[in-house]
N, C-alpha and C positions, 0 to 999 in steps of 0.2 A: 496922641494921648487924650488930649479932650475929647475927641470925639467919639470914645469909650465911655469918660465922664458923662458926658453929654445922654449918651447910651443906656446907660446903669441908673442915670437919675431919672429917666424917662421912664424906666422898669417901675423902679424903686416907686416914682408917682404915682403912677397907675396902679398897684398894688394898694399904696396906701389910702387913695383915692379911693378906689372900690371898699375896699374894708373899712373905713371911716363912715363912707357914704352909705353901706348895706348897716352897722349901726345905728346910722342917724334915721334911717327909717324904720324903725321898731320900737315907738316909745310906749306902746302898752305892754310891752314884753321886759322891755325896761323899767317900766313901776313896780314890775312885782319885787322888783330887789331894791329900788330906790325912790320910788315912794315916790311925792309930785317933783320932785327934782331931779325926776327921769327927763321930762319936757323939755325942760333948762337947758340939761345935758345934750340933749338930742342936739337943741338950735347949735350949742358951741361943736361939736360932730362935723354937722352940717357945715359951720363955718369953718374947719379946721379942713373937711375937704374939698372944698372950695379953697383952698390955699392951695390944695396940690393938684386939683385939677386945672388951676390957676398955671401951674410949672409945666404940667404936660403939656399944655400949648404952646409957652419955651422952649422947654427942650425940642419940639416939633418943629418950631423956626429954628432953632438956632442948625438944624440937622442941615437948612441949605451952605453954612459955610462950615460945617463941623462932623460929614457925612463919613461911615463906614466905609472904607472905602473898597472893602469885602463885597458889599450888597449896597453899594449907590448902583442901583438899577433908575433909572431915569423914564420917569413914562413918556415923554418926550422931548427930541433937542428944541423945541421951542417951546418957551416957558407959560407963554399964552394961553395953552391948549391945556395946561390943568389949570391955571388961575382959574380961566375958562369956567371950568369942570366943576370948580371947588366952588364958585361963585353961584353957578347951577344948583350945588348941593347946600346952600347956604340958607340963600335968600328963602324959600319956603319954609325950611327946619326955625327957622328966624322968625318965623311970621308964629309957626305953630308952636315954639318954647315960648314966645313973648306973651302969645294967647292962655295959657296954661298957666303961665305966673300970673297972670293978671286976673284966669277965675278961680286960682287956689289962693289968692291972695298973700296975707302972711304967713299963710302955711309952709310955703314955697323954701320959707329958712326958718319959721319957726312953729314947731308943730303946736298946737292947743288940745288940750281935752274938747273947750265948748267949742270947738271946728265944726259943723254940719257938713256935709256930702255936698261937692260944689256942684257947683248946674256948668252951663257955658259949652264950653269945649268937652270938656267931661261927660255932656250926655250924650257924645256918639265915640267919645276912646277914654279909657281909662286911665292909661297913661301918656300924653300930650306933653309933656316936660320933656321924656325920656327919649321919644319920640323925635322931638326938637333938637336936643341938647347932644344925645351921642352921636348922630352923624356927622356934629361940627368936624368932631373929629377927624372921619375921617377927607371930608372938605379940606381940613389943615392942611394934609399929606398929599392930595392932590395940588393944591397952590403950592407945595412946599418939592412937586414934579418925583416922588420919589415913589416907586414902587415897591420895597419894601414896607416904608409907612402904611401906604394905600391899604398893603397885605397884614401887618399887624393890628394898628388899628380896626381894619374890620373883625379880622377873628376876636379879637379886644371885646369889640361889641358885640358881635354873634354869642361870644358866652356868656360875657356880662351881663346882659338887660335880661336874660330871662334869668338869669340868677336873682336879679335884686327887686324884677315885679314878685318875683316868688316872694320873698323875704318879707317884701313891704304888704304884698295883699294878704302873708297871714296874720299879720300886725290888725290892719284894717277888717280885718271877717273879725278879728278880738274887739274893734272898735265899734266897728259898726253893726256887728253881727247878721241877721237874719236879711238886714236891706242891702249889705255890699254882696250877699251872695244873688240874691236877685238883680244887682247891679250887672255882676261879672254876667249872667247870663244873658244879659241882653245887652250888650257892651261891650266890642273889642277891645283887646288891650292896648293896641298900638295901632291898628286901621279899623274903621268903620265894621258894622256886623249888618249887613242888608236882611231887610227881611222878606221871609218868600211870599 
């Protein structure tokens, strides 16, 4: 029975996760109906889904004693071999989220009008945070040895991030107008753009 629970709130998170999260980045889209206290609003967004992306990584551990017992497909009987994996998909994503907070600064949880376009990590990917941040995920489900996980989590991702760069770069072309479009064109969103 829990591990239904477990199931449903891990849905439930992610849902609300994403849909918290895809509002918290739109806050020039947000002023037009709320005025400067669209900003404000964004940051508590921002932190409310940071609460539930906070659970999905619960629910994620708790699946190793509380699994489906439908789809506990096991990626292998030795548990080594996805910590392994997970630790593999970590430790860089790690490096490039920590880099990304650190040149969007307080942007990161609270947006600002006088924000300027960061430099840093941002003048070779656009999205560095995203980049970092959703693979945890699916890192979780690999330590956590479950192939199921493995498989939701990524489709998870696969739909999400380009949903919510969408979202957040029409916000930004309203913010920044004419210089984030010459941004995005010379600026991967998520890997580097070489140039010929």
């Amino acid at each position: 029975m829990f591990d239904w629970i477990n199931f449903g709130s891990l849905l439930l998170s992610i849902f609300l996760f994403s849909y918290l999260y895809t509002l918290s980045i739109q806050p020039v889209k947000r002023e037009k109906r709320k005025d400067d206290q669209a900003w404000r609003q964004c940051m508590k967004l921002r932190v409310i889904a940071s609460f539930f992306e906070l659970i999905i990584v619960i629910n994620l551990i708790l699946w190793i004693w509380f699994p489906i017992s439908l789809v506990n497909w096991k990626l292998h009987t030795n548990y080594i071999i996805g910590i392994l994996i997970g630790i593999l998909i970590t430790i860089p994503c790690l490096i490039i989220l920590l880099k990304g907070m650190r040149d969007a600064g307080q942007e990161s949880i609270q947006p600002s009008k006088e924000t300027p376009m960061y430099g840093g990590i941002y003048n070779y990917i656009r999205h560095p945070q995203s980049l970092g941040e959703f693979p945890l995920f699916i890192a979780i489900a690999f330590i956590v040895n479950s192939w199921f996980l493995i498989i939701l989590m990524s489709v998870y991702v696969i739909i999400y991030v380009p949903i919510m760069i969408y979202y957040e770069e029409q916000d930004l072309i309203k913010r920044f107008g004419e210089k984030y479009r010459q941004y995005q064109k010379r600026t991967g969103a998520l890997f580097p753009r070489f140039k010929k």
